[in-house]
N, C-alpha and C positions, 0 to 999 in steps of 0.2 A: 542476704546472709551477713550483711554490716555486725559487727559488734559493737558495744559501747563499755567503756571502764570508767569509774569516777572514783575520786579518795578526797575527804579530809582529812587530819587526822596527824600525830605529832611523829608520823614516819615518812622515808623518804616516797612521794609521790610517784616518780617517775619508773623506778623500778617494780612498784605495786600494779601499775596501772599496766606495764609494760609485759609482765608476768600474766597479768587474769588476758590481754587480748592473744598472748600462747594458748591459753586454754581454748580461745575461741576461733582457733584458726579452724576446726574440721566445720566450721559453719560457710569457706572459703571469701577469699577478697581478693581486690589486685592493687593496693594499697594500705597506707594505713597510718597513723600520725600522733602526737601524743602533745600536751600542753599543760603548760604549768606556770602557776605563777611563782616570778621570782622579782624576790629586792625591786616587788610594785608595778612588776612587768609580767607580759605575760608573754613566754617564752613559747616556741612551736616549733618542732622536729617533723620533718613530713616523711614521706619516700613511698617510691612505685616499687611492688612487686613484695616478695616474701618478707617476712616482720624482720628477721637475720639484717636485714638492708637497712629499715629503722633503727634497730637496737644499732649496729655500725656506726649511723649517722651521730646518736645519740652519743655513741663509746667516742667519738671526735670531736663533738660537739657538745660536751655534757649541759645537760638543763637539772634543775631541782629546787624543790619547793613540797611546800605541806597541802595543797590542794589543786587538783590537777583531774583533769580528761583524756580520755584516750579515743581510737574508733580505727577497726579496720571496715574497708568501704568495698565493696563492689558494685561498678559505676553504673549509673542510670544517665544523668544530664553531664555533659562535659568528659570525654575519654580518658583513661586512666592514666594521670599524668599527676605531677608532684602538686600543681598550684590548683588539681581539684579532689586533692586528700582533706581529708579532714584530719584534724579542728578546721573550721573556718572563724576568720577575725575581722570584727566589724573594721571601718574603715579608718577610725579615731583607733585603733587596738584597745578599747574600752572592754568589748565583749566577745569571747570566744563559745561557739558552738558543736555542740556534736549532732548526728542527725541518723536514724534511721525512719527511710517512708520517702512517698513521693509529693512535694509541693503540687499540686494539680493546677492550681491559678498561678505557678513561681513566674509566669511572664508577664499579666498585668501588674502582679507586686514588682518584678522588677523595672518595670517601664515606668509606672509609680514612682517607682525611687530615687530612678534615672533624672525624672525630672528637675525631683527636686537636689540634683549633682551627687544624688551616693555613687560612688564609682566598686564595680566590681571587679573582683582578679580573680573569678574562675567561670565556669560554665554552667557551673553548678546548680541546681533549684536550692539546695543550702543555707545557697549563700544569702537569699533572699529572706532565712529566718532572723541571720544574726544582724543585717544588715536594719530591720527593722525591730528589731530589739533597740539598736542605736538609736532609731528616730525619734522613740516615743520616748529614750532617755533627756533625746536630746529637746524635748520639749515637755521639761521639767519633770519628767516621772524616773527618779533618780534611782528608785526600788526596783535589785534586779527581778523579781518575784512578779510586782505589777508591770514591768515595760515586759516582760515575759510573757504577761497572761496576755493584756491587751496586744503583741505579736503572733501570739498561736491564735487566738479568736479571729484572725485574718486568713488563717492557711484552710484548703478545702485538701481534704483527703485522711488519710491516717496515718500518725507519727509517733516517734519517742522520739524526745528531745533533751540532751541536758545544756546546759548555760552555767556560765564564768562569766565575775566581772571583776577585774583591777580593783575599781572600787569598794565592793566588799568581799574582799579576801576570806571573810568567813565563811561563806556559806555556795554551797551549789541549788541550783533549781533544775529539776528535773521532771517534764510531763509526757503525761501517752492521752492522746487522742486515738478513739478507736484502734485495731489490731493492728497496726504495722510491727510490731515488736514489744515483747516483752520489757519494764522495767521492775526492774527488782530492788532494794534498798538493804545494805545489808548492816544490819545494829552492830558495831563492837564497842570499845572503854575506850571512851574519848576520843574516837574516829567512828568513821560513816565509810561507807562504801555504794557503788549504784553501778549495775550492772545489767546487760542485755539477757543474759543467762546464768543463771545461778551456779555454772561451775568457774568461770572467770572469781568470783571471790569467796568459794565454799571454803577453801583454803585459811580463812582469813576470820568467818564468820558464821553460825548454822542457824541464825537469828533475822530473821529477814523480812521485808514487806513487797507486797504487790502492789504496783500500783494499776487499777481499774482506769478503761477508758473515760477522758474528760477529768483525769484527776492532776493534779499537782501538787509535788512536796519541795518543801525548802529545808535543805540539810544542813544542818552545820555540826561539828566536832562532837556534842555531845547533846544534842536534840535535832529533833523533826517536825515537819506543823503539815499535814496533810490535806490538800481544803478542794473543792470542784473547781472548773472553771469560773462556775459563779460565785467564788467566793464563798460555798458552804464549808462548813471545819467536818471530816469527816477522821471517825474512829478507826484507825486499820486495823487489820487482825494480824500480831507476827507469825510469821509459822516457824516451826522449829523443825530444820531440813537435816533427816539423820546422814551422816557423812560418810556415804557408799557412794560410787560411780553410777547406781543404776539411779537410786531416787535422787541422787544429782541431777541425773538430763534430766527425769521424768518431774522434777518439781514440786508444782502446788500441785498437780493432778493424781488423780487414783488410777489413769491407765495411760500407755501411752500413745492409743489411739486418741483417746480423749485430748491429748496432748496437741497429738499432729490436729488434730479437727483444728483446734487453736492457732498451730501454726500457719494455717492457711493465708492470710493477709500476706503472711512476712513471705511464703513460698512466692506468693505469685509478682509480689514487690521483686525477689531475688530471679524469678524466671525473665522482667521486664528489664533490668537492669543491661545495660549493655547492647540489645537488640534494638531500642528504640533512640532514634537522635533526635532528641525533643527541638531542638535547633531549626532542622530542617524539615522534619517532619516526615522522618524514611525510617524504616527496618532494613537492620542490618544482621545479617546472619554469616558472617564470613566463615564458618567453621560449616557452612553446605558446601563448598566448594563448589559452585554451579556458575554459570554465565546468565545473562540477562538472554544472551541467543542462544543457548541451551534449552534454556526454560522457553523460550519460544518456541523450541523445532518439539516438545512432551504435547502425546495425544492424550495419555489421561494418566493419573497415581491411582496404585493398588495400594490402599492401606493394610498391613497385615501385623493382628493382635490377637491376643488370647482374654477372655474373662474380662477384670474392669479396665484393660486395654480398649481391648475390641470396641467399648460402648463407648472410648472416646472417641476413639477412630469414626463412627458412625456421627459425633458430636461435629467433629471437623468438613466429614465430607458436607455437609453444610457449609461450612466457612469458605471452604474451599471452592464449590461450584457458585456458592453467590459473589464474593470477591473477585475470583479469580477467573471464572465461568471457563475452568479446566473439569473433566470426567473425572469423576473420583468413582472407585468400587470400596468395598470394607470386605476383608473377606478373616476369618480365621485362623491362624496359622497352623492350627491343628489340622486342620483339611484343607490348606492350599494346597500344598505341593502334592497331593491325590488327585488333584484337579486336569492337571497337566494344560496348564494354564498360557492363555496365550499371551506373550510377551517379547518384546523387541525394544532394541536403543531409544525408541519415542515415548517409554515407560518409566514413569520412578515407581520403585516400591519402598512403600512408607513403614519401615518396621517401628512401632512402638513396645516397649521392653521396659519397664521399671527397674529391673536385674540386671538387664540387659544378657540374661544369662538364658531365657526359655527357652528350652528346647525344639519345642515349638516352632517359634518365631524364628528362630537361628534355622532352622532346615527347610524355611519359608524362603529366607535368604539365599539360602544355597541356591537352592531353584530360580531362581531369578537370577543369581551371577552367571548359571547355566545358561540362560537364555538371554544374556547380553542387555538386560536393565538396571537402568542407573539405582543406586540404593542408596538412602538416607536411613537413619536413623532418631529415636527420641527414645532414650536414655536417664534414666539419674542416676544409674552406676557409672561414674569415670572410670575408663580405662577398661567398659567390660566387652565381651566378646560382641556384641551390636552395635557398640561403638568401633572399635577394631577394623571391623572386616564391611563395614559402607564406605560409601562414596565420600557422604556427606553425615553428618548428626547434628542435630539441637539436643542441650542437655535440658533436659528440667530443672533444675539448681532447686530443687524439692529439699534438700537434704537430708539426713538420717529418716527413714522411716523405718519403725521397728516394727509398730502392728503388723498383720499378717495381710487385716484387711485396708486395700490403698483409701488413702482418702486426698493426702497434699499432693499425692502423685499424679494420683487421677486429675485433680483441675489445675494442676501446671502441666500437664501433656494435654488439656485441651488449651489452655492460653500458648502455649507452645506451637500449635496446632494452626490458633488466628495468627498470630505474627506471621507463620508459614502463608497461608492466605494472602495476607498482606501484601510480603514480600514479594509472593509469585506474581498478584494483581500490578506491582510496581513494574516489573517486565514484564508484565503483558500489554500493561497503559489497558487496565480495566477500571480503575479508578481514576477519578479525577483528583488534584490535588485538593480539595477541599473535603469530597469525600474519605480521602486517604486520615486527614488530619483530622474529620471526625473517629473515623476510627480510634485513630493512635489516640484521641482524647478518652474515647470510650472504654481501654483499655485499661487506662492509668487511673478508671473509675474504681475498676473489680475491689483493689485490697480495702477502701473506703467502705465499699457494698457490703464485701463478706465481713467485714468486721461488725456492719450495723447489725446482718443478719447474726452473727453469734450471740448479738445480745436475748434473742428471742428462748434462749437456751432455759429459761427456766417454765417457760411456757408447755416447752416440746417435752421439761422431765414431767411436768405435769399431765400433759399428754402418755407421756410412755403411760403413767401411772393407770390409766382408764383404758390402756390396749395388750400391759404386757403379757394376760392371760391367752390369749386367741390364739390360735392353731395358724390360722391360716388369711392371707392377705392378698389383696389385688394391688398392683400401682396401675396406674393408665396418663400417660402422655401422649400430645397427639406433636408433629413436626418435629421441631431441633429439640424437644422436649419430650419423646418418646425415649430415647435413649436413657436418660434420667431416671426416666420410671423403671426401665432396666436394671440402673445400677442401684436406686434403691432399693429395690425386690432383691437384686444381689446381696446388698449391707445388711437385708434384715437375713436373710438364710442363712450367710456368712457366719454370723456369730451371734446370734440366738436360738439359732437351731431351727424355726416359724419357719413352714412351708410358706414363700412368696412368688408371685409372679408379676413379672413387667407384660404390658401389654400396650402395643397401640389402642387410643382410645377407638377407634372409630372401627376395629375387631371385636369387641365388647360383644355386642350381640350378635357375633359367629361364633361362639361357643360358649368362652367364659360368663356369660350371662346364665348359663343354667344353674352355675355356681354361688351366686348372690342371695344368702338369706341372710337373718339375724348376724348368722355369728361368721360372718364375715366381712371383717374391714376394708372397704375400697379409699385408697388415697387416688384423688385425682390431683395433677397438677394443671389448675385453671387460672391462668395469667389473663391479662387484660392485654391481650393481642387481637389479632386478627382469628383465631382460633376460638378466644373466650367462650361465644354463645355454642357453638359445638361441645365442648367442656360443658357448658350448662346442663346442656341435654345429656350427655351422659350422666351426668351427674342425678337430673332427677331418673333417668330409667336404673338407676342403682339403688337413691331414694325408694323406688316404686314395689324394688324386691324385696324390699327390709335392711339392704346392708346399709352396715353403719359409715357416713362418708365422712373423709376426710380430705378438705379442701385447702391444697398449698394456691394463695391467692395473692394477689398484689396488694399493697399497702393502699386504704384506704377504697376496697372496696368491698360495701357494708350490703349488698344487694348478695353478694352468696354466702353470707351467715345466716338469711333465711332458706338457704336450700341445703347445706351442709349439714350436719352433727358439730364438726369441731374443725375449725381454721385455723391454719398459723399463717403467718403475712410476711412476706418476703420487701424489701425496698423497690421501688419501679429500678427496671434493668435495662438495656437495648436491648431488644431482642435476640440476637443473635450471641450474647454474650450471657443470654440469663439462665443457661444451664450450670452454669459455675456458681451462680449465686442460690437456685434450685436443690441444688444437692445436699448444698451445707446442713439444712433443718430436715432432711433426710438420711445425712449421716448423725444426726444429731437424736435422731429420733431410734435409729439400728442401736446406738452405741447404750441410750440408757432405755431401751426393753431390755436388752440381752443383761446388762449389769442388775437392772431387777429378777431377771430368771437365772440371776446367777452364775451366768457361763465365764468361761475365759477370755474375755474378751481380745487380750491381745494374741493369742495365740487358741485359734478356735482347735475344734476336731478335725485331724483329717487330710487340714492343709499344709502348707509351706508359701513361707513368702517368694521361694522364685523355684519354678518347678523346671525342673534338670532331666526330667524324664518323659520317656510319650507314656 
């Protein structure tokens, strides 16, 4: 949920800057900081806790200048504390950084660095961008632009970055590798602006550029030079953003499903933030409120959800019984508490709630306070009734979702889900510490993945194009990958109106196989696991009836483009985390049928995004 602010421009910096990251506080942070060059120096104001504390500092401490960075943080590497807010300042004060995303290799870079005597003052993965920005200045490449490029060509994961340098005071450089967050560029007269979100400077500007992953632009006062990492000069397109609150959030997109799809990187960046201590290599969940000998004396979690809840919940009892090798059930919340379910203190029930408002789910709860089990919560509503009335909660830090049909929500209450795993395998001593740190490596993989995976989007509208007529569809998953198939059979009914179904694969020919002719689309999800050649086979007995398949497959396997119709390729995934990556070209693929057949997509027929009623 970081935000970032930049300004050139012959006004005063600090208050600009200071202003657009107010706008971006409902994206939440636990710090926040601002930087400015002054009289050849480059000035930095920091402070923990709400931006009121900043601006204070600031009011006691005045800074100002005509080009300057801002950034509210919420912490990932190093706890939220004043000396790992951002800005971060090489170690010469040459060059200041802002940063949203995760540094993924930030400890061979810094051990790297270390060698060669850079000294760091925080804890940060950050700090490992500006710090090598420094290095390659400091070995003659005095261009903040190029010590820039050749420092980000080092980092593995997905970021927005902007950079300041003392030395040239004219100009800002600003890049996104892959989805971590949005950068935006906003045109005015003889000033620039760059921002994480186009309401931090709509105020100021309704003239604006994207910047696409692997891109780079160098701003200064009254031009821009946009080019790839390699060095190509690329043409932006400005858009011209009409100046309401709603095409505010919603941006360069046509919907705001389409939107959150995008946000996915930045979601599951913002759900790791805080929970993982890159340091030591532990999840930290202190807002469960549980013991280590608590969680030892639990015989098993009831997960209880409704709809694309439920399908996570089924996603995690995975995670959960192989990390943690605790009983997990997945049950309904619609139909728990009819159940008259048996439960006692050696139980958690794991209510997942996006609203945290369902009715549902809340009278799921009840029943289980009745019968003396411990209750946690996974929430993206702060402050609602799910959070409230547990024990314990994980938020999803998903933020605003408007659409009706979940999508950021959905894969941060399963990333949500694995740190829970995690954490419980840490007091159980079911991991070993090496395993543990694969994990947590694996983890800090996703927003990199999903971001490669959205690039596949024009493939999938190519796809929609050749499917959005069809009545009717099959998905089939077979393991942690059945669930999936669920929820995309979900996304396409949801808001296209297409009679779909999820199926485990290996049901197929106990019914739904009477089903399969011509004019019926089966998507299989066939990864390259231990599963794959079963995938196979289903896949030719679907061949066999005439349906038309459609194979979600791993990157670089060209052996089931001879058995499919039509493949989209996902990045190779860990296993157990490739549902998150799974989804994506399945949400991708719901959102533009339904927008060819016209429907509503953010607000389909029928439903409501959090249901209050049985």
């Amino acid at each position: 949920m970081c935000g970032i602010v930049g300004y050139i421009g012959p006004k005063d910096a600090t208050s600009i800057i200071l202003d657009g990251l107010q706008r971006l506080e409902y994206r939440g942070y636990d710090s926040a900081g601002v930087a400015v060059l002054e009289a050849g120096t480059i000035a930095v104001r920091r402070d923990v806790g709400k931006l009121f504390r900043l601006r204070n500092r600031v009011q006691n401490d005045p800074i100002s200048g005509h080009i300057g960075i801002g950034h509210t943080r919420w912490a990932t590497h190093g706890v939220p504390a004043e000396h790992n807010a951002h800005p971060h300042i090489s170690m010469n004060c040459e060059f200041v950084v802002v940063h949203n995303g995760i540094v993924e290799n930030y400890l061979e870079l810094r051990q790297e660095l270390q060698a060669k005597r850079f000294q760091f003052a925080s804890e940060t993965d950050t700090e490992v961008i500006v710090q090598l920005v420094q290095y390659y200045a400091s070995q003659g490449i005095r261009d903040i632009a190029e010590a820039t490029r050749r420092a980000t060509s080092r980092l593995r994961g997905a970021h927005a970055i902007v950079v300041m340098s003392k030395h040239q005071p004219d100009r800002l450089v600003a890049v996104r590798i892959g989805n971590a967050g949005g950068v935006a560029i906003g045109l005015g007269q003889d000033e620039m602006y760059i921002a994480s979100d186009i309401p931090a400077i709509l105020e100021h500007t309704r003239q604006m550029i994207f910047l696409e992953s692997r891109q780079m632009a160098v701003i200064t006062r009254s031009a821009y030079q946009i080019q790839t990492l390699d060095c190509e000069p690329i043409e932006a397109e400005i858009h011209d953003i009409p100046y309401d609150p709603i095409s505010a959030v919603k941006g360069e997109y046509k919907h705001f499903m389409q939107k959150e799809i995008y946000e996915q990187p930045r979601a599951i960046t913002d759900t790791i933030r805080g929970r993982v201590d890159f340091d030591n290599m532990q999840i930290v969940l202190p807002e469960l409120n549980i013991t280590a000998e608590q969680i030892r004396q639990l015989d098993q979690i009831v997960t209880v959800a409704c709809g694309t809840s439920y399908y996570s919940g089924l996603v995690g009892k995975f995670f959960i019984e192989k990390l943690a090798r605790l009983r997990v059930e997945v049950a309904y919340g619609s139909e728990y508490r009819y159940s008259d379910p048996i439960l006692d203190e050696r139980t958690a029930i794991l209510a997942i709630t996006q609203s945290g408002e369902t009715v549902d789910t809340l009278a799921a709860i009840e029943e289980a306070r009745e019968k003396h089990a411990t209750i946690w919560s996974i929430v993206n509503a702060i402050g609602s009734q799910a959070m409230r009335v547990a024990d314990g909660y994980i938020a999803m830090h998903a933020g605003p979702e408007i659409g009706v049909a979940s999508t950021k929500a959905f894969v941060t209450s399963i990333v949500d889900q694995y740190l829970l795993a995690l954490y419980l395998a840490q007091a159980r001593g079911t991991l070993s510490q090496d395993q543990l740190r694969q994990a947590i490596h694996d983890v800090s993989r996703l927003p990199d993945l999903i971001g490669r995976t959205l690039e596949m989007d024009a493939a999938v509208q190519e796809l929609a194009q050749a499917l959005y007529q069809y009545t009717d569809f099959l998905y089939l998953g077979r393991g942690i990958n059945y669930p999936i198939a669920l929820e995309g059979a979900l996304k396409l009914k949801e808001i296209s109106y297409i009679h779909a179904e999820g199926y485990p694969a290996g049901e197929m020919k106990h019914g739904p196989i009477a089903l399969i002719d011509e004019s019926m689309p089966v998507l299989a999800i066939a990864l390259k696991d231990d599963l794959y050649e079963k995938m196979i086979s289903q896949i030719e007995q679907a061949q066999a009836r005439g349906g038309i398949v459609i194979a979600l497959a791993t990157q670089g396997d060209s052996f089931i483009a001879q058995k499919a119709d039509h493949v989209l390729y996902v990045p190779e995934t860990p296993y157990l985390l490739s549902p998150v990556v799974n989804v994506v070209p399945l949400q991708l693929l719901a959102y533009h049928i339904a927008a060819l057949r016209g429907a509503d997509v953010d607000q389909p027929r029928n439903l409501a995004k959090s249901v209050t009623v049985e």
